[in-house]
C-alpha positions, 0 to 999 in steps of 0.5 A: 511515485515508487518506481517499479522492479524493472525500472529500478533493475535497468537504472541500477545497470546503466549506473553501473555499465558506467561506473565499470566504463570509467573505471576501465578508460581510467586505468587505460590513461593510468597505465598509459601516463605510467608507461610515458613518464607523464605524470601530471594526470597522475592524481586526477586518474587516481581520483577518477579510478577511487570515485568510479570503483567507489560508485560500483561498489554501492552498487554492488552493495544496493543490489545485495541489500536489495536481493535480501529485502527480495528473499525476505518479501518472498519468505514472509509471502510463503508463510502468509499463503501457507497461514491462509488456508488453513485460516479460511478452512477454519472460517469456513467451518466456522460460518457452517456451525452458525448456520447449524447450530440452532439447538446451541446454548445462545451464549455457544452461539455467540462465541463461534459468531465471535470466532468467525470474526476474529477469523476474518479479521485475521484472514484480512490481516493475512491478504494484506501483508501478503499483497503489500510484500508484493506490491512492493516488488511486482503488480499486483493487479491480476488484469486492468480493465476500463471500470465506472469508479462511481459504480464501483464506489457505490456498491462498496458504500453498500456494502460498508453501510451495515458495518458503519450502522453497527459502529452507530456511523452513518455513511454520507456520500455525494455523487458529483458525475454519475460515470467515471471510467478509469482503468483498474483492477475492479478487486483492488480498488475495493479493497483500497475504498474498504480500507479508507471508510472502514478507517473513517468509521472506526476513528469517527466517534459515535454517534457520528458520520463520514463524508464519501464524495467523488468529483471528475474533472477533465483528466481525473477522478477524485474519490475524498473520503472525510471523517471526525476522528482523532487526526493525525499528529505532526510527529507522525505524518510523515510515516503514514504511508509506512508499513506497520506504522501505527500512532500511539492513539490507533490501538485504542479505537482499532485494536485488531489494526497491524499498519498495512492497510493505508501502504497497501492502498498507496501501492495499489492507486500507484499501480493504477498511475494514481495518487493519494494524498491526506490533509488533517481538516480543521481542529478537532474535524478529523483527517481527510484522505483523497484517491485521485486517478487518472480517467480511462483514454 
């Protein structure tokens, strides 16, 4: 599990608090063995003082290398925010003119629904750099409150269902325990569920369907989402989780993804002191992706 900013911040201080102790008491014993004639000690001092000024300079160079990610996460965050207003002003606009537009051509009629679209899609794009820039240094989670996770999961199937019909994939889904109280941010884990099924409907091959299940067991929550899609190569799995990684085989079924949907996801059920996890099914099944978090106390 990634270790959040604080954390990382205190360990990185304590290492070089005693990286800077060593180095002091070794330069101490150093001067001391000059000032007595004794020079045995001489070469293990040495090496004590190169290993400890060694260590504080990584140090030194991490927390820079760090601090430039930082400044960098938070320019790219700027440019995002500043992209998303006039981007939802536009969509705004644009659903307006739907609704008017009546007296329109059918084919005008159509390209402003395909403009809304593409808009929203963009728009999404946005809110997910956006949030994984963040996640990646801070929470994200405006407030975390005791939720059903099955509640939850049942209106996002819903609202997901004429999204999949549209794709000719139906959504199928199991409910194994009807109350599943987990303590999350109810608007981020909408977004992770949306994320996994709306991958498992557009890698699915049509005519086709998806499996939704949830289970609970006496600590947690598991919500498995499975489809029938193209699975995922071993050259591959191990950057899954990275953001803007891509297989060579994606833009063909979604050619509109940027590769930040599943590293946003990953950060948000880690946030929430959960985990995710994924298994290729058997060949030609497609791939299984798995959210478990732990049950509210």
């Amino acid at each position: 599990m990634t270790l959040k900013a604080p954390s990382q911040t205190a360990f990185r201080y304590f290492l070089y608090g005693s990286a800077a102790v060593l180095l002091v008491f070794d330069v101490f014993f150093l001067l001391r063995a000059l000032l007595t004639t004794n020079f045995v000690p001489i070469v293990p001092l040495l090496a004590g003082i190169f290993t400890a000024g060694g260590l504080l300079f990584v140090i030194y160079a991490e927390g820079e290398a760090r601090g430039q990610d930082k400044r960098e996460h938070r320019r790219i965050s700027r440019v995002a925010h500043q992209l998303d207003r006039p981007l939802s002003a536009l969509q705004k606009d644009l659903v307006h003119l739907i609704a008017t537009s009546d007296k329109l051509p059918a084919e005008a009629r159509l390209k402003l629904k395909h403009m809304e679209t593409r808009t929203h899609i963009l728009l999404d794009n946005i809110r997910d750099v956006f949030l994984m820039l963040q996640a990646q240094d801070l929470p994200v989670s405006a407030e975390l409150r005791t939720y059903n996770v099955c509640s939850i999961l049942s209106d996002v199937i819903a609202e997901m269902e004429p999204l999949a019909a549209a794709k000719n994939v139906e959504l199928l889904h199991s409910f194994h325990c009807l109350e599943a109280p987990v303590k999350i941010d109810r608007h981020l884990l909408k977004i992770v569920l949306v994320h996994l099924i709306e991958n498992a409907s557009t890698y699915t091959p049509t005519p086709g369907s998806v499996n939704i299940a949830i289970t609970k067991s006496d600590k947690q929550v598991r919500i498995a989402v499975q489809d029938r899609g193209i699975g995922i190569n071993d050259e591959e799995a191990s950057s899954i989780f990275e953001p803007f990684a891509r297989g060579e085989r994606a833009s063909g079924y979604d050619p509109d993804g940027i590769g930040v949907g599943l590293t946003l996801s990953q950060l948000i059920v880690e946030e929430f002191g959960g985990h995710m996890r994924w298994k290729n099914r058997a060949k030609g099944m497609g791939t299984q992706f798995e959210v478990l978090l732990p049950l509210a106390k």
